[in-house]
C-alpha positions, 0 to 999 in steps of 0.5 A: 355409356363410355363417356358417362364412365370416363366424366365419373371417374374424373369426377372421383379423381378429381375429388380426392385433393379437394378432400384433402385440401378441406381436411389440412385446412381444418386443421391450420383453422383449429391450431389458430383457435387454440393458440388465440385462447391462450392469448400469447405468441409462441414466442411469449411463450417460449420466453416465459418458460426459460425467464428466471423468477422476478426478485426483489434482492439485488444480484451482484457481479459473481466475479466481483471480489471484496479485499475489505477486511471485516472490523475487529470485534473485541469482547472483554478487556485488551491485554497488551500482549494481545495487542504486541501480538496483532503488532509483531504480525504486523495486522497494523490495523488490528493493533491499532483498534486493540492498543486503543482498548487498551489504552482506554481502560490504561489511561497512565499506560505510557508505553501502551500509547507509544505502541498505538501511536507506531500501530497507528503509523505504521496503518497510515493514520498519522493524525492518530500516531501523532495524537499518541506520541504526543499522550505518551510524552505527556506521560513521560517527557524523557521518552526517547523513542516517541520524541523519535517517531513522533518526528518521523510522522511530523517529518512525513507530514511535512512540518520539519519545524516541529520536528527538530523540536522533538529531535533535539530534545531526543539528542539531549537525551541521547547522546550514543545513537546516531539516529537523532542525528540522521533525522536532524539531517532530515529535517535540516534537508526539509529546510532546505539547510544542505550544509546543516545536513551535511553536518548532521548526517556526518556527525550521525556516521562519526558516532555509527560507521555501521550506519548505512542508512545514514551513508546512503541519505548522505550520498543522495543528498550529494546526488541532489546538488550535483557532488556526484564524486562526493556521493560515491564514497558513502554510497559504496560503503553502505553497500559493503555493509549490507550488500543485499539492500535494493535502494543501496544498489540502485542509488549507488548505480544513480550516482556511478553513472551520473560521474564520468571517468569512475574507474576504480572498483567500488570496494576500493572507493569504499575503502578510501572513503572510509579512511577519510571519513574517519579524520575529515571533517564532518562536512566532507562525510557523507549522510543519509535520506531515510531514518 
């Protein structure tokens, strides 16, 4: 009897962990169903809840930034101060499109094409600058200032040649400003003609001794071929001048340094120069480089 007591209480014993291995088994086996009838992984799962929607619109860099400017839209006709007034705040390029209205319903307009040629210089299109000057001298030869400019972008657009042709004719017209004579001397130093430009430049300052830039295009043609002792003088007067011009003080600072032994202060330098420059020859006076 006590053996047949001790083999059933074992027997309970030992039943309890085979019920509750078959009750955890039970229920691995029907998760595995479940997720089979889904037919997809945990992992498909999860990764289909966070995707964002497919879309047929193209995403871009939300850090991207745009500087183009949208075109002007013109509604109705162009006046001209409207167009002066896009000039004067210099939107060079919003002028350009407006003084092109403008001239296009003003085609006699002269003065209308002078301003789209400077708005269409000053906005980078040469070709177009070009193309109104030369309309506004077809309108009126005697035009001073679009033989100047149209100089100035034939001078950029390396064609010295056909520069003087306009800058001569601007001296013929005008014979008081010295500045057809500094842009001869551009274009005689585009040539390659140092002497003429010389000339030119100091010529320019004989009929303006305020003319800085002239001075200061004199003294860096000077710096050019090796007179740094002739450069000194005009680049310390245009200095004296306008004090507060960047290029004159960096060119100034070019020429000192590259003469050994400058000594004396440069307002006296000036002030030597200025007094010879007055009764010199025009070939011992200096010029300029910008116009």
């Amino acid at each position: 009897m006590s053996y047949q007591f001790e083999l059933n209480r074992s027997n309970r014993t030992m039943r309890f962990p085979v019920i509750m291995m078959a009750v955890i088994f039970s229920m691995v086996l029907a998760a595995y169903v479940i997720a089979a009838c889904n037919d997809r992984s945990p992992d498909q799962a999860r990764a289909s809840e966070v995707s964002p929607p497919k879309s047929t619109v193209p995403v871009t860099n939300v850090s991207t930034t745009t500087t183009e400017k949208p075109a002007l839209v013109i509604s109705g006709p162009v006046t001209f101060e409207t167009a002066d007034s896009a000039y004067r705040e210099r939107r060079y390029d919003d002028a350009t499109t407006l003084f092109k209205a403008y001239t296009d319903s003003r085609p006699n307009n002269g003065w209308g094409f002078y301003m789209l040629g400077l708005s269409a210089w000053k906005s980078g299109d040469r070709v177009q600058a070009e193309s109104a000057f030369v309309q506004a001298l077809s309108l009126d030869s005697t035009h001073v200032k679009s033989h100047l400019n149209l100089s100035r972008v034939l001078l950029e657009d390396r064609k010295p040649d056909s520069a003087l042709v306009h800058i001569e004719q601007a001296i013929a017209l005008d014979s008081i400003s010295s500045e057809p004579l500094r842009l001869q001397g551009r274009a005689f130093e585009a040539q390659g003609k140092t002497d003429d430009a010389i000339v030119a430049y100091s010529q320019a300052i004989v009929k303006n001794d305020s003319d800085t830039w002239a001075m200061n295009n004199l003294g860096m043609l000077y710096v050019r071929v090796g007179r740094y002792e002739d450069a000194i003088g005009p680049l310390a007067r245009a200095n004296e001048i306008e004090e507060n011009v960047a290029a004159f003080h960096n060119n100034l600072g070019m020429a000192s340094s590259s003469r050994v032994g400058l000594s004396s202060p440069r307002s006296n330098i000036a002030r030597r120069w200025r007094s010879r420059g007055r009764t010199a020859r025009p070939s011992r006076i200096c010029s300029g480089w910008r116009s």
